[in-house]
N, C-alpha and C positions, 0 to 999 in steps of 0.2 A: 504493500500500500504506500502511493504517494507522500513522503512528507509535508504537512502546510504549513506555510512560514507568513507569518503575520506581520505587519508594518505600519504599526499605529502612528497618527501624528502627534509632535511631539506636544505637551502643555504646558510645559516651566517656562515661567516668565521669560520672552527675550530668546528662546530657545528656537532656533532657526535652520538648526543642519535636520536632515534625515538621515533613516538607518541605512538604505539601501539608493543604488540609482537603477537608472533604466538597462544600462550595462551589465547591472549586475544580476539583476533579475534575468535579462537573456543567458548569463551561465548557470544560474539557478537551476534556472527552466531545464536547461541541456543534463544538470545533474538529478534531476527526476523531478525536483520537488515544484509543489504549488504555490505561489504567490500573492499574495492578497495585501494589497497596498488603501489603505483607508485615503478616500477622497481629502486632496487637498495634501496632504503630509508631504508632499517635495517642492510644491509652488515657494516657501520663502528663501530652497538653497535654487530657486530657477529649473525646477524639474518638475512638469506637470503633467495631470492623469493623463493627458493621452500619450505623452512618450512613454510611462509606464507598461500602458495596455498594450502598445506596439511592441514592448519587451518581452510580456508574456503576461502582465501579472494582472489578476481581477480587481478590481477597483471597489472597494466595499464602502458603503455610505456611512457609518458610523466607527465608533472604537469597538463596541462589543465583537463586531462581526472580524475585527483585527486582533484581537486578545484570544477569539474561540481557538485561534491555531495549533497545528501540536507547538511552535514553536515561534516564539514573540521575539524578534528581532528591535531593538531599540539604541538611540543616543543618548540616553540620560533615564536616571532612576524614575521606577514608577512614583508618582504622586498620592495622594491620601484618596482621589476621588477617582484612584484607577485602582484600591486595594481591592474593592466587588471583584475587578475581573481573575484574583489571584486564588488560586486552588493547587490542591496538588497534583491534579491534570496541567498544570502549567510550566512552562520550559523556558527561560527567560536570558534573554542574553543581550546586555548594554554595558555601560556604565553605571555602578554601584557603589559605590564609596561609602562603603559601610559606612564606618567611624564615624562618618560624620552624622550619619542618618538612622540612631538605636530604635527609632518607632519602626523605621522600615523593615530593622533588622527582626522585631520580633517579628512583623506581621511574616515576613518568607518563612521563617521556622516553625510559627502557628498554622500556618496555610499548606507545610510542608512543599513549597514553591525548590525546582531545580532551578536556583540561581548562576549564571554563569556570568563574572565581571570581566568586563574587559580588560581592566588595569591591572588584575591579578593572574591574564595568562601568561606564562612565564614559559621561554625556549630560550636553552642553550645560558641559564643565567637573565636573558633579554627581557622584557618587556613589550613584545612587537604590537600589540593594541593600543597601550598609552601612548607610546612614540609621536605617531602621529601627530597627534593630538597634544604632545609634550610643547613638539618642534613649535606650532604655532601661537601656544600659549606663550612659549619664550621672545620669539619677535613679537608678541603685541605686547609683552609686559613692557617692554622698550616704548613703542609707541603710546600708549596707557600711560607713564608715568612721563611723558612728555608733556602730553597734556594735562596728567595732574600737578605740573611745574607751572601752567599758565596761572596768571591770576585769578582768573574766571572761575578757572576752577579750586582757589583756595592757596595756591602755590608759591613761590616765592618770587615768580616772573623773571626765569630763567631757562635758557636754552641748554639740551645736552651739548651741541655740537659748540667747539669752539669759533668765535670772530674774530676780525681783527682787531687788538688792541685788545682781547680780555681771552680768558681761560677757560677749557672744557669743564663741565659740569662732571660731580663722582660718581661715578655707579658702583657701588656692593651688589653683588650677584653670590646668594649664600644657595650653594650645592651645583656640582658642576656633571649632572646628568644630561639629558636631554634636554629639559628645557630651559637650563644654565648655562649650558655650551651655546643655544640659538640665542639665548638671550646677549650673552658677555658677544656675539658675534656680531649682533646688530648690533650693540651700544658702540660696539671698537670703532667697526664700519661706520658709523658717523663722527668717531672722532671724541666722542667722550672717553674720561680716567674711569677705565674698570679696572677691579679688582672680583677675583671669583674666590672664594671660601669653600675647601670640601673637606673629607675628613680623607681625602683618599690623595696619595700623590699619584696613582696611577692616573686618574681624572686627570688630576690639575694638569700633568703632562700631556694630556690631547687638548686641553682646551688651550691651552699653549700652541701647541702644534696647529690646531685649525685657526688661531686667530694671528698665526704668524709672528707672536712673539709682542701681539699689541694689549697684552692686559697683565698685570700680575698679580701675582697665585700665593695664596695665603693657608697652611693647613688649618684647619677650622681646631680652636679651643673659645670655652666661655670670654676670653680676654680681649683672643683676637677680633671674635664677629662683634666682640661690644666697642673697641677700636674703628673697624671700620665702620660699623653701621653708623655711630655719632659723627665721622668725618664726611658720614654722605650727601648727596645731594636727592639719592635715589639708591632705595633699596629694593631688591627684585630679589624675593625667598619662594626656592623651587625642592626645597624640602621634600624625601616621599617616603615612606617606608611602609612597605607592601602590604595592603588590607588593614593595615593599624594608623591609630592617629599618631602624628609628627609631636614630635617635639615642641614645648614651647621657648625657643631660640631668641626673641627679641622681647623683652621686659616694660615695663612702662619707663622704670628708668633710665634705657637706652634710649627711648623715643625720647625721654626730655633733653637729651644731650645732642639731639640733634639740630641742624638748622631750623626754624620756623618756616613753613611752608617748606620743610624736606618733605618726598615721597616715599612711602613702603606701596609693594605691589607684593600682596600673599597669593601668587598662585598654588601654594599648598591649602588653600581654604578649601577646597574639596574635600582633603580627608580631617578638617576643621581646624586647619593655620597652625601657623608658627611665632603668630605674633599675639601677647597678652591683650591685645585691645580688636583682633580682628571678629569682624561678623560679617557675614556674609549679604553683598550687595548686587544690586543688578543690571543692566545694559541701559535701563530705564535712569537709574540714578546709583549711577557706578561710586561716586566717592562720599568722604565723610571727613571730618577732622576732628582729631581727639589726641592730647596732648601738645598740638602745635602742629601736628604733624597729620599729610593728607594720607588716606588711604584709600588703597581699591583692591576690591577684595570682590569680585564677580568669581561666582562658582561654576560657570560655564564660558568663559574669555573664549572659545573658538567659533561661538555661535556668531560672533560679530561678523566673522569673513566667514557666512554659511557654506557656500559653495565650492568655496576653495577646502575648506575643512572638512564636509561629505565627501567629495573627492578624494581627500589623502584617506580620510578613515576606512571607506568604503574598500578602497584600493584594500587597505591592510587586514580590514574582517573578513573578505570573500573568500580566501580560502578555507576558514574556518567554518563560516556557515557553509561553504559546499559540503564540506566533509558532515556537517548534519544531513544536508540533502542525500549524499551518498548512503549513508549509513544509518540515520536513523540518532536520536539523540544518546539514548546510553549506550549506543554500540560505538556511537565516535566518542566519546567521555573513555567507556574502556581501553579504547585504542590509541588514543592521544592524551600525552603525559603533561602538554601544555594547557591542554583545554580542560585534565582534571584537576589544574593548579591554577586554572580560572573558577571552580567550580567554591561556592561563597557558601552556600547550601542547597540540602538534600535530604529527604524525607525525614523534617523536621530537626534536622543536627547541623550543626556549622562547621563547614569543611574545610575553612580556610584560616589557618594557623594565624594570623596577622588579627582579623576580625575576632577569630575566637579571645586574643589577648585585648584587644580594643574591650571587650565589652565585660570580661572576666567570665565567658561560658568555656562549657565542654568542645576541647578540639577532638572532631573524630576524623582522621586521613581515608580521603573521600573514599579509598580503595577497599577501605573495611569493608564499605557500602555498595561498591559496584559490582562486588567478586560474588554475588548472593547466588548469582544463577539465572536471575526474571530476563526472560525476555525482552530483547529491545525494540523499542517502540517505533 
């Protein structure tokens, strides 16, 4: 029997990308499975029902009839008023960030929902689902805290790039993964003083290496990031650690030691920031000031360039949702070692070692759970 793959539109505020495109639905299709794309769901990334239907995929008029599928394709966590559609017939695979979201977490484990996060499949060490989606959070943390330097928007009325007759603005870039290396790449690239902070010199030696020798590399202790962070003019914290919440790295006292009208940009505020004073804001009304100091702290920063961001994401999840299409959802879970290290929960237990410590539940390693015997659906 057919796999059905569901493609509800998204609802969080300001949230713009989709799960799939028309491309990708035509390899879907080619891999066996059904399609069902909820009306309207890719008009805000430029992709609409009828290049869908031309792909392969049924065009359903509501979310119920997106949600019935064996398996719920998505961009961003379900919402409170998409919990109705969550059972343990349900197979869910997006972005989830636990830590940050414990109502959500109880409902998957009450609902017994197969959760599968994107940010927690893990190959080879990697991350290839966040990536994506790392890359462009870190060039817009760049642009974001540009214009949270304007005065308009609270800031001190300063440019990153240098002029003539005056001097580049600092950038602090704390954690030099994915979206710390794009980031300290854009800020070099225009010319601002970066500095990148990690705990790792293997890191700091590529981000060296790709920005040509234009930023310098600080190993991260409590001294150093409170050094740099009060000498900045912008700080970009790309903090992550797998299904659990970050650390809190930036203190209120750090932020009063900073300039008046300095910027912080928490894109760790997905799995719930790294900075004492952050909360989570939106596209709608991105910043806030508190201690002197602006912040932006948007928990979905790729929705802003929708298009271009369904494009990278899409690119990087097809294969995986193939491999459902192919296989069936627990036969590709058994079979794929990364996609059981995406798996959040499962009938009713929390499968992922990161999240389990986030919230102080039972970790069960998903594979307890898969090796049962049940047939694959």
């Amino acid at each position: 029997m057919k796999l059905s793959i569901g493609i509800p539109r998204e609802i969080k505020e300001g949230e713009n990308r989709v799960a799939t495109t028309p491309r990708c639905v035509r390899a879907l299709r080619e891999a066996g499975a059904r399609v069902f794309v909820q009306k309207g769901a890719g008009l805000e990334s430029g992709f609409p029902d009828s290049e869908f239907a031309r792909g392969g995929a049924t065009i359903v008029p509501d979310e119920a009839d997106a949600w019935s599928a064996d398996l719920v394709v998505k961009v961003k966590e379900p919402l409170p008023r998409e919990f109705r559609f969550l059972s343990d017939r349900t197979a869910l695979l997006t972005y989830l960030h636990l830590a940050a979201f414990p109502k959500l977490a109880d409902e998957l484990v009450a609902r017994k929902v197969t959760a599968i996060a994107y940010e927690t499949v893990t190959r080879a060490g990697r991350l290839p689902l966040l990536r994506p989606m790392s890359e462009v959070a870190g060039i817009l943390s760049v642009q974001m805290g540009a214009r949270g330097l304007e005065k308009a928007s609270g800031g001190r009325g300063i440019l990153l790039s240098p002029v003539t007759g005056g001097k580049p603005a600092s950038v602090c870039v704390i954690g030099a993964g994915t979206a710390g290396r794009s980031a300290a790449r854009m800020a070099a690239s225009i010319g601002a003083s970066v500095t990148v902070i990690d705990i790792s010199r293997e890191e700091l030696a590529r981000v060296r290496k790709e920005t040509g020798g234009r930023v310098r590399t600080v190993l991260s202790t409590p001294k150093s990031i409170e050094r740099a962070v009060t000498a900045s003019d912008l700080v970009i914290s790309t903090v992550l650690i797998v299904g659990d919440r970050p650390p809190v790295l930036i203190t209120r006292k750090m932020l009063r030691g900073m300039p008046r009208g300095a910027v912080v940009v928490d894109i760790s505020i997905d799995q719930g920031g790294t900075l004492a004073t952050s909360r989570p804001t939106t596209h709608a009304d991105p910043f806030f000031v508190e201690e002197g100091v602006v912040h932006y702290c948007v928990s979905n920063m790729p929705a802003a360039v929708s298009r271009t961001s369904t494009i990278a994401l899409t690119r990087a999840t097809l294969p995986y949702v193939r491999k459902f299409a192919r296989f069936g959802v627990l036969q590709a879970l058994r079979k794929d070692a990364a996609l059981r290290a995406g798996l959040n929960t499962f009938r009713g237990r929390v499968t992922c070692e990161g999240v389990a410590h986030a919230f102080g539940k039972e970790y069960t390693p998903p594979e307890m759970l898969l090796d049962l015997g049940e047939r694959p659906r």
